[in-house]
C-alpha positions in Angstrom: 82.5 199.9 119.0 82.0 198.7 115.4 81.1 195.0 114.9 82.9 193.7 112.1 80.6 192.0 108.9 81.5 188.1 109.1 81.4 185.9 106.5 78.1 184.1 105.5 77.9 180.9 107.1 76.7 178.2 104.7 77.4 175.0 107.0 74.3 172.8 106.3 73.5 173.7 102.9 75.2 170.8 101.3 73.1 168.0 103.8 69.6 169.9 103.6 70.2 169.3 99.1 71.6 165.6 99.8 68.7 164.9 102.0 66.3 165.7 99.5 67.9 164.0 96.9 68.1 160.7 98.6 64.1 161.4 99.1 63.6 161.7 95.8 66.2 158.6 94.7 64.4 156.5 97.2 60.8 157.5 95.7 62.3 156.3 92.0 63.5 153.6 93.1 60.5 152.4 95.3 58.5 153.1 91.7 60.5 151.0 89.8 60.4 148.2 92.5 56.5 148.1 92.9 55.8 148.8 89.0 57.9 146.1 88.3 56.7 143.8 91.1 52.6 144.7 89.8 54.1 143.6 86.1 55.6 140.4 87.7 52.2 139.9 89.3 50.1 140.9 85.9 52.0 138.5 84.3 51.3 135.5 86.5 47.5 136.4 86.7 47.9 136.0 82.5 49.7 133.2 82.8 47.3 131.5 84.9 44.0 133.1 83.4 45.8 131.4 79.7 46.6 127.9 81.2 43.2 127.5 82.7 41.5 128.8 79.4 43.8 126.1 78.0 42.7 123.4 80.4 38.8 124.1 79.4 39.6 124.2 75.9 40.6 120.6 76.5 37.0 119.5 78.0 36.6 117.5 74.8 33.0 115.4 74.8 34.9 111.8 75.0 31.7 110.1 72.8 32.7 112.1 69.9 36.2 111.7 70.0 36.7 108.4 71.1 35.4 106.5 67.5 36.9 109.3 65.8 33.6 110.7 65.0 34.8 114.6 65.7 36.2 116.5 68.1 33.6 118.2 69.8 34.4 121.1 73.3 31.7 120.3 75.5 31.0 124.3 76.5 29.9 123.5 80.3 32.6 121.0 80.8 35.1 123.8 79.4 34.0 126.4 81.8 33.5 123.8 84.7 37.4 122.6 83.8 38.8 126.6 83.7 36.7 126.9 87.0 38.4 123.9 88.5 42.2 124.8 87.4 41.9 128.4 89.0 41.0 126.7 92.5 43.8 124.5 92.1 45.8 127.3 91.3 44.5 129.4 94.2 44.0 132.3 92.4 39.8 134.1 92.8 38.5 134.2 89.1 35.5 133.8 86.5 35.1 131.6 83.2 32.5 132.0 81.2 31.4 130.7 77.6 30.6 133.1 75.3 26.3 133.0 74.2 27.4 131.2 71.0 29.3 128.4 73.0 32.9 129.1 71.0 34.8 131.1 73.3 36.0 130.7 76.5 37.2 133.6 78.2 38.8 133.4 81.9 39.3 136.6 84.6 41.7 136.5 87.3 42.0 138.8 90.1 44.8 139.4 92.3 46.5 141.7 94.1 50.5 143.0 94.6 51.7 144.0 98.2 53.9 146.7 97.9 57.3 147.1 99.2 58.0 151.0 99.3 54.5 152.6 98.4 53.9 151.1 101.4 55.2 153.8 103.4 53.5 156.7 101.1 49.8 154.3 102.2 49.4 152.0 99.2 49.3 148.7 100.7 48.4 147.0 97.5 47.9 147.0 94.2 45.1 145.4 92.4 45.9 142.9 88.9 43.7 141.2 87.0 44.8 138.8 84.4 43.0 137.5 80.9 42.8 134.3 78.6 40.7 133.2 76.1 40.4 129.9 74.8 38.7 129.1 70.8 36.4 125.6 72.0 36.3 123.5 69.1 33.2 122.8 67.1 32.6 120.0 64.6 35.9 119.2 63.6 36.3 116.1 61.7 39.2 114.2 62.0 41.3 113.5 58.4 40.4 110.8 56.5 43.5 108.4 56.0 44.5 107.6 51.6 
């Protein structure tokens, strides 16, 4: 007795190529939800690294300014006011004046939980954000006509 050839059986095939491509969708899209969600957090340690630059650069020394004498940044008072902001704000950073007592520049660190890299074993994602404040020097105000 001769066994007749049958057919190739190709039930399956379709569901083994749709499983890996919904893999491979789900890895994009969990890419494009944690890089955006570490740019969302980037942006916010900027945004709070710039205001609290902003709040030291306006430490001015109150017995220059007040009889209009100048308007003087008192460079300890600008760090001490950058330092202050970022505990409000919560966020763990660093201000610091530069050696010529002009700039202040601010560090923020933070981090991103992640929402798919999760399951791939990245938990988080570290940001860091930067401002920088010019502190102003001997500036004399305007003399009226």
């Amino acid at each position: 007795m001769m066994l007749e050839p049958r057919p190739l059986d190709d039930r399956g095939g379709v569901t083994v190529f749709v499983a890996i491509c919904v893999l491979a969708l789900l890895g994009i899209v969990g890419l494009a939800v944690d890089g955006g969600g570490k740019m969302r957090a980037t942006e916010r340690a900027d945004f709070i690294a710039t205001e609290a630059a902003r709040a030291g650069g306006q430490a001015i020394d109150p017995a220059q300014a007040v009889p209009g004498k100048a308007v003087t940044v008192d460079p300890q008072a600008a760090q001490a006011a950058a330092q202050a902001y970022l505990n409000a704000a919560g966020t763990p950073g660093t201000a610091t004046v530069s050696g010529d007592g002009k700039t202040l520049t601010v560090t923020t660190r933070s981090t991103y939980d992640t929402k798919f890299l999760a399951a791939m074993g990245i938990g988080t994602l570290s940001v860091t954000g930067h401002g920088e404040a010019n502190l102003l020097h001997g500036v004399i105000t305007p003399e009226g006509p």
